[in-house]
C-alpha positions as a Markdown table, in Angstrom:
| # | Residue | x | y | z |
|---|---|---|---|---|
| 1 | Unk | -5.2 | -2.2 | 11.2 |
| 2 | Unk | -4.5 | 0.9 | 9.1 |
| 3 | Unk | -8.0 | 3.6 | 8.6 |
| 4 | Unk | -8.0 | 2.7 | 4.6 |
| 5 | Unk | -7.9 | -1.4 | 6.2 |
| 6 | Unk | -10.7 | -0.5 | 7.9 |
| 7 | Unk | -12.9 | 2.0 | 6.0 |
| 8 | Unk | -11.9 | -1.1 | 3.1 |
| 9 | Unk | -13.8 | -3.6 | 5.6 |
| 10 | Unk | -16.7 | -1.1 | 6.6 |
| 11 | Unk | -17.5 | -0.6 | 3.0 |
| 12 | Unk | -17.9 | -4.8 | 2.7 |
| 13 | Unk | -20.6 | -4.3 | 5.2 |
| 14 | Unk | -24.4 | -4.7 | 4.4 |
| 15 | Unk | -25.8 | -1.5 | 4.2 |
| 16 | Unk | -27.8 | -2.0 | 7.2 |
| 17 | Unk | -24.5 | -3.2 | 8.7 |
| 18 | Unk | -23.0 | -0.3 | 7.3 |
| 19 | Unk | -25.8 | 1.9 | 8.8 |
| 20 | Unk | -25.5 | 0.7 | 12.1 |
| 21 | Unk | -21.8 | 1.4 | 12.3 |
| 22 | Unk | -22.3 | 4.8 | 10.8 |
| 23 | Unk | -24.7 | 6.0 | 13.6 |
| 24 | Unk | -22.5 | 4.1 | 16.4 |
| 25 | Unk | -19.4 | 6.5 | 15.0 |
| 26 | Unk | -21.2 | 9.7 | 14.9 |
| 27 | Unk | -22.7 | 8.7 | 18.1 |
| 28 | Unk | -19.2 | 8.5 | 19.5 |
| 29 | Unk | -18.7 | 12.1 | 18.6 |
| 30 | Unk | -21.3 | 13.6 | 20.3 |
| 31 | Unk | -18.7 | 12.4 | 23.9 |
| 32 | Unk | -15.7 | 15.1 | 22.6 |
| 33 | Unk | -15.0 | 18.1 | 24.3 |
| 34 | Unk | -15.5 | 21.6 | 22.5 |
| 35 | Unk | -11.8 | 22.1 | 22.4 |
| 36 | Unk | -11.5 | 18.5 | 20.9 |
| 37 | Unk | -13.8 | 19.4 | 18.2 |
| 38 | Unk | -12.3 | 22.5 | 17.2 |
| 39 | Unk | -9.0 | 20.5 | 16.9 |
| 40 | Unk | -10.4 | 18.2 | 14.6 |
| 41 | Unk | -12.1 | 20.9 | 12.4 |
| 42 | Unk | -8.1 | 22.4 | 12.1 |
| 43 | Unk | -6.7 | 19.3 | 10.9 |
| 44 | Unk | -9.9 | 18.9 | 8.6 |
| 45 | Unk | -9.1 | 21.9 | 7.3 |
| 46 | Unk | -5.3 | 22.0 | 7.0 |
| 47 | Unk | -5.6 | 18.5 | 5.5 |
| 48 | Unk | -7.7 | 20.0 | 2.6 |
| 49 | Unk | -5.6 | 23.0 | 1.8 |
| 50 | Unk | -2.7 | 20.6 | 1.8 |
| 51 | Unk | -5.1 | 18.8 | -0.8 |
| 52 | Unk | -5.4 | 22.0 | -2.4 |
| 53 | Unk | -1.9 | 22.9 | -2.3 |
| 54 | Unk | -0.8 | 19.7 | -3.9 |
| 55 | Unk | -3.2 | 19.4 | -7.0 |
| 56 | Unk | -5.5 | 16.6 | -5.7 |
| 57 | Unk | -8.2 | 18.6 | -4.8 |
| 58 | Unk | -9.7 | 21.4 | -6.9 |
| 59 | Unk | -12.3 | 24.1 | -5.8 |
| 60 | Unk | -16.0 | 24.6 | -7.4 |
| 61 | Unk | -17.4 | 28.6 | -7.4 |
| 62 | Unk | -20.2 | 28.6 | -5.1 |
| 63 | Unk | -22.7 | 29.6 | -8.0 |
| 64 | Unk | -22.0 | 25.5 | -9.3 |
| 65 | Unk | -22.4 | 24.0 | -6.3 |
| 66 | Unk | -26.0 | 25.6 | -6.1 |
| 67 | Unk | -27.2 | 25.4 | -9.5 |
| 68 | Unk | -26.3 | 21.7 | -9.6 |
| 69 | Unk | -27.8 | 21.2 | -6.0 |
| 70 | Unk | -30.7 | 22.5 | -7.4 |
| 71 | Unk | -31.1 | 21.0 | -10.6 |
| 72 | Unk | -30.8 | 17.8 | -8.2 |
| 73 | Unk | -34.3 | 18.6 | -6.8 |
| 74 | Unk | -36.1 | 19.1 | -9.5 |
């Protein structure tokens, strides 16, 4: 089963299903080793300025982001 086959069956979940599965995931996380974490945050990060590089991602100026995160609150 392919990530998108199963993040395609996750999302048919309940939300309390959904929920559950989220916090077992995260959960799993906690078990990695520093090294293993900065080595995801490098593909995380290579992967989005790929994104970037290709057109399918586009950045926001930081003065957006906060103005609509607060407009959000009120």
């Amino acid at each position: 089963m392919t990530i998108d086959e199963l993040k395609r069956e996750a999302l048919r979940l309940d939300p309390s299903g959904r929920a559950d599965l989220a916090r077992e995931l995260l959960r799993s996380l906690d078990d990695l080793s520093e090294n293993e974490v900065d080595r995801l945050w490098v593909e995380e990060a290579l992967r989005r300025d790929a994104e970037l590089d290709a057109g399918l991602a586009r950045t926001i100026p930081a003065d957006e982001v906060f103005a609509a995160a607060r407009a959000r609150l009120r």
